[in-house]
Every structure is written in structure tokens, then in C-alpha cells.
C-alpha positions, 0 to 999 in steps of 0.5 A, a space after each residue: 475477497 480476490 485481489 481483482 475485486 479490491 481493485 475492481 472496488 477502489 476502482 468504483 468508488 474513485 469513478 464516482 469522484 471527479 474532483 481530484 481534491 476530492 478524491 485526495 480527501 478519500 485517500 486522506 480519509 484512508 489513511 486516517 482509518 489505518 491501525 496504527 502501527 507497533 511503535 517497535 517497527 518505526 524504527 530506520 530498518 523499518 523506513 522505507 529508502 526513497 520515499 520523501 517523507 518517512 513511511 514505516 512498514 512491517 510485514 508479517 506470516 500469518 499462520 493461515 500462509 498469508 501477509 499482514 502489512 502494517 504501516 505508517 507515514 509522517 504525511 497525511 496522502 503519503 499514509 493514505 497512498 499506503 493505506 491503498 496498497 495495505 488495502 489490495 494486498 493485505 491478507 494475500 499469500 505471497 504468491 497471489 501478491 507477487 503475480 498481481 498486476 496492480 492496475 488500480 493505480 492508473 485506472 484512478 489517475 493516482 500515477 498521474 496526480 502525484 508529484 514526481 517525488 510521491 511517485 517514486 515513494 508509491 514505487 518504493 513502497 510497492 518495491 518493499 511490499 513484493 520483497 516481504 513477500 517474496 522473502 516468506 515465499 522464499 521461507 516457504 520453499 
């Protein structure tokens, strides 16, 4: 499945909610359904700066030239919140992650719902995701 459809799909199911404390469950459902990650990575080089609350995200090449992100969180919606992205990036190839305009976060209202702090994590988590990719892109060349 193309970047475009995940969003396209997350984009549906979230238009079938109106109730944010509802849409707020799925995302905390989301979070509830993300592997766990090695505790290897949840280490301070694996934290993501300028999040609230602690995220831990690594990132690996597949040998198939694709990223497999994997990732956890102390708080229940910020898990969630990186769970979405692990769900539209993961398994794309550097260049297809770096030229994705990831339009799926305004068309849910999610910017808008979050507080200014959880706004500046969603930024800073998908700010970490592009430089792993841009590093294999980089390994790559």
C-alpha cells in the first residue's frame, strides 16, 4: 500500500467519528496495537528532543531498501500519535518517506486538537523520522 492510501485510509476511518474523545480512544487504541519496541533502544540517544513526555524511536534498512521504525512512549496519546506515523511511513523507502506531504494530519483535525506542547512532539517526532531517512538515503548514494 502507497503512502497516499494509508492516509487516504486513516483519513476515512477518522471521518466516520465525530466525537473527538472518541477519535482520541482510536488513537489510544492505536498505540495499544504497537510492537514493542527492543528495550536496547529506550535508551537517552534513542529519545526523541522536544517531545513532553519520553518517545523512543529507532529506525532500521531493511534489506528490501525500505525503513522499519519502531517505537515507544510513556504517555498513552502521545504512543498513539506515533503509532499513526509508524502507520503511513513504515515500510517506504527513504525517498518515498522524504517526498511525502503528509496531509492526513490536518485532514483529521489531529494539529488542532492537540495541545501546544503535543503539537511540538508530533513535529519533532516526524522531524526524527525524515533524518533516519535521509541518513539511509544518504547510506545509499
Amino acid at each position: 500500500m502507497t503512502i497516499d492510501q494509508t492516509q487516504d485510509e486513516i483519513i476515512e476511518e477518522f471521518s466516520e467519528v465525530d466525537d473527538w474523545m472518541d477519535r482520541y480512544s482510536m488513537i489510544i487504541d492505536l498505540g495499544n496495537s504497537l510492537p514493542p519496541i527492543d528495550e536496547k533502544y529506550k535508551t537517552p540517544d534513542h529519545i526523541i528532543e522536544g517531545c513532553q513526555s519520553r518517545v523512543w524511536l529507532n529506525a532500521d534498512m531493511t534489506p528490501e531498501g525500505t525503513v522499519s521504525y519502531t517505537a515507544d512512549s510513556d504517555a498513552i496519546i502521545v504512543k498513539g500519535i506515533i503509532a499513526l506515523l509508524i502507520k503511513v511511513l513504515n515500510g517506504h523507502t527513504p525517498d518515498e518517506i522524504l517526498g511525502t506531504d503528509l496531509r492526513f494530519i490536518d485532514r483529521i483535525g489531529l494539529a488542532e486538537h492537540l495541545s501546544p506542547t503535543r503539537s511540538n512532539g508530533l513535529l519533532a517526532m516526524l522531524k526524527q523520522m525524515r533524518a533516519y531517512a535521509l541518513a539511509f538515503k544518504a547510506k545509499q548514494s
